[in-house]
C-alpha positions, 0 to 999 in steps of 0.5 A: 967846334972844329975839334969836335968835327974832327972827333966825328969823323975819326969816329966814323972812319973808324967804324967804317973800317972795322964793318968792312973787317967784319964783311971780309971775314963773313965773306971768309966764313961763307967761302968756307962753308960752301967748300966744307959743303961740297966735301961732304955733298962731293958736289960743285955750285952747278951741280948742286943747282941742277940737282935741285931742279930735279928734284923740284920736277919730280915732285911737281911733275904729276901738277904740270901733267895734270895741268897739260892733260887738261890744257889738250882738252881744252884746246881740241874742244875749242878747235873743233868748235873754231874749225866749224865756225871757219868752215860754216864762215867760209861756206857762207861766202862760198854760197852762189846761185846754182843752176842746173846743167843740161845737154839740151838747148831750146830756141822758141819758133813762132810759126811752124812753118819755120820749122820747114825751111829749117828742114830744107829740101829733101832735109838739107839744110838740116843736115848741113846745119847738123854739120856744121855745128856737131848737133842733134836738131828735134822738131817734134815738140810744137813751137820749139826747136830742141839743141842737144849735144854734150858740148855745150860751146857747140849747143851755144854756137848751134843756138846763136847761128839758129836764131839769126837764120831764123829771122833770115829768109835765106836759109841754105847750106852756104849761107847756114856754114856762112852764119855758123863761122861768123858765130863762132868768132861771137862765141870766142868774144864772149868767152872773154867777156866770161873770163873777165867777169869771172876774174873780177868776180874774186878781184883777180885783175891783169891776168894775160888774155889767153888765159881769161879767154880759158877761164871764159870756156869754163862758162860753156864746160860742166864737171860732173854736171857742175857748171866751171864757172859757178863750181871755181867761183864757189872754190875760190871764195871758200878757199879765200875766207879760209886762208883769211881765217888761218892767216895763210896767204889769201892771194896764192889761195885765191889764184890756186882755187881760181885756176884749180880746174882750168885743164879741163878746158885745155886740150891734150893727152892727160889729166886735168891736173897735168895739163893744167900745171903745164898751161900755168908753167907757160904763162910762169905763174908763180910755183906757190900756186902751181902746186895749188893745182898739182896737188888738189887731188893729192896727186902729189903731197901737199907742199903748203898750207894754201894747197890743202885749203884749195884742196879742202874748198874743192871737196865741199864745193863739189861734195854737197848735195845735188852739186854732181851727176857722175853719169853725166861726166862719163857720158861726155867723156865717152862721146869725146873719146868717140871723137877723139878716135875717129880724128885719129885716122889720117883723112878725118877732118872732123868728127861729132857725136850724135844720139847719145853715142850710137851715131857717129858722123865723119867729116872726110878731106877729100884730097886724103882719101877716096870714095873706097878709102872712105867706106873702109875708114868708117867701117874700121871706125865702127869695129874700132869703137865696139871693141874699145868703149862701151857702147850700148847697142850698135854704133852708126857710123856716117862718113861725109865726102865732099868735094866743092869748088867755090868761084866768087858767090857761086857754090858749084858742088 
């Protein structure tokens, strides 16, 4: 038995050493033919292999076009159908109540007499209130007082203090300046609470007071006769469900669309863009959305995917239909610019546009300038404004001089 063992494995030992003979000399053999085969070709390995693959290319190339041409149009059918539904998505969270702006406020009086103390002696209280608040006061129509101003913080404040003077039965001009200033501290207390409202609104929390205060103007401001508030809320949700949708940063998106306007409410010499960016760049908000804001108008190229969204949620807040009435923002803009002018004279304290521009009245520090001073200044103001802005008509203009000096509660005028 042992010896048969042994002749086995001598058996195998054997046959094992001739297959790896056999092996060395294959692998001999095809080392040969592949040198043989490089001669006659005058190509290397590498050489050989790429050539190949050319040649596979070339032979291939009009499927992989063909499968390209077809994976293009494939590809902008379902984009154009996706882009719509992203757009009709973000539109419907955009979609917020819309009420129509006006220049023109209206309070309810319930006796007519009213109507006659409002007036005052000889029309002083109503000159006095016109005064203090910047408004135009209508008595015609039975049963109301219409407020009509372009400034629409001024026609709030103008309804506030009237209704409180309304159920006072001291109605005089101190006591009408008295009720006016103590609106106004009112009014800035509600803007606030508008700021806050507005921020929650879109889940935006622990912004700085001061700019939740200007974001509350806007609840007093128009665009084009679009209200701020129901134009930034309508952005800043479109521009948030778009940046969800792209899987761009819905946060920078967010605030970009939040503030994108907010230089209209800031007061200055510029655009809104440029005043806006300088208010943002003062609480140092990040860079991310002050280009949200610097480029909405493609004032400058966008710099990110959130700038064009904010850009594009602007153009279809504003752009659909009945959202805004040009003529409405130009005429703003003239009686501003009207008030602008005057306050740029040394002595004018104040300045308020009345009439839809034809009439122009002129507060006068008595201290700076005097009654002849007075008279030149308005006269200036009246030829400044008919060669500078366009007004229909002739322009009025009514200078104020007064001088009081005030002892405890007696008013000596």
């Amino acid at each position: 038995m042992a010896n048969d063992a042994l002749d086995v494995e001598k058996k195998l030992l054997e046959k094992q050493e001739k297959l790896e003979a056999e092996k060395e000399k294959l692998d001999k053999e095809k080392e040969e033919y592949r040198e043989k085969l490089q001669k006659v070709a005058h190509l290397s390995q590498e050489e050989a292999k790429k050539a190949l693959l050319e040649e596979t290319e070339k032979s291939e190339a009009a499927s992989v076009a063909k499968f390209i041409r077809q994976s293009e149009e494939e590809a902008k059918r379902t984009a154009d159908k996706k882009a719509q539904e992203v757009l009709v998505e973000a539109m419907r969270h955009g979609a917020i109540n819309y009420v129509a702006e006006f220049t023109v406020s209206i309070v309810r009086v319930s006796d007519e007499e009213m109507k006659g103390r409002i007036i005052g002696k000889e029309g002083r209280n109503i000159r006095a209130f016109e005064q203090a608040t910047g408004v135009d006061i209508d008595l015609d129509e039975e049963g109301i007082i219409r407020l009509s101003s372009f400034d629409s913080v001024r026609r709030e404040i103008a309804r506030r203090a009237l209704e409180v003077l309304l159920k006072d039965t001291r109605i005089q001009p101190f006591r009408i300046e008295e009720v006016v200033a103590q609106t106004k501290q009112e009014v800035e207390k509600v803007m606030l609470q508008e700021g806050e409202n507005l921020a929650h609104e879109v889940s935006v929390f622990n912004l700085p007071v001061d700019l939740l205060k200007m974001l509350g103007r806007f609840k007093f401001r128009t665009s084009y006769g679009q209200n701020l508030v129901t134009h930034s809320l309508e952005v800043t949700k479109i521009a948030t469900a778009l940046a969800s949708e792209v899987g761009a940063d819905v946060n920078v998106a967010k605030l970009g669309a939040l503030f994108h306007d907010i230089g209209k409410v800031v007061e200055g010499e510029g655009s809104h863009v440029k005043l806006g960016v300088e208010l943002l760049k003062r609480y140092n908000m990040p860079e991310a959305i002050i280009n949200c804001v610097a480029e909405h108008h493609e004032d400058k190229p966008f710099s990110s995917v959130e700038s064009v969204l904010v850009h594009i949620a602007d153009q279809v807040s504003g752009g659909r239909p009945g959202a805004r009435y040009e003529d409405v923002e130009n005429y703003a803009k003239r009686l501003k610019e009207m008030e602008d002018m005057a306050k740029s004279y040394e002595g004018v304290e104040d300045a308020y546009a009345f009439e839809a521009g034809r009439e122009l009245r002129v507060i006068i520090n008595p201290g700076i300038l005097d009654d002849a001073q007075t008279t030149i200044i308005a006269k200036k103001l009246r030829d400044d404004i008919s060669q500078r802005l366009a007004i229909p008509g002739e322009v009025k203009v009514t200078a104020i001089r007064e001088f009081r000096a005030v002892v405890g509660e007696t008013l000596a005028a």
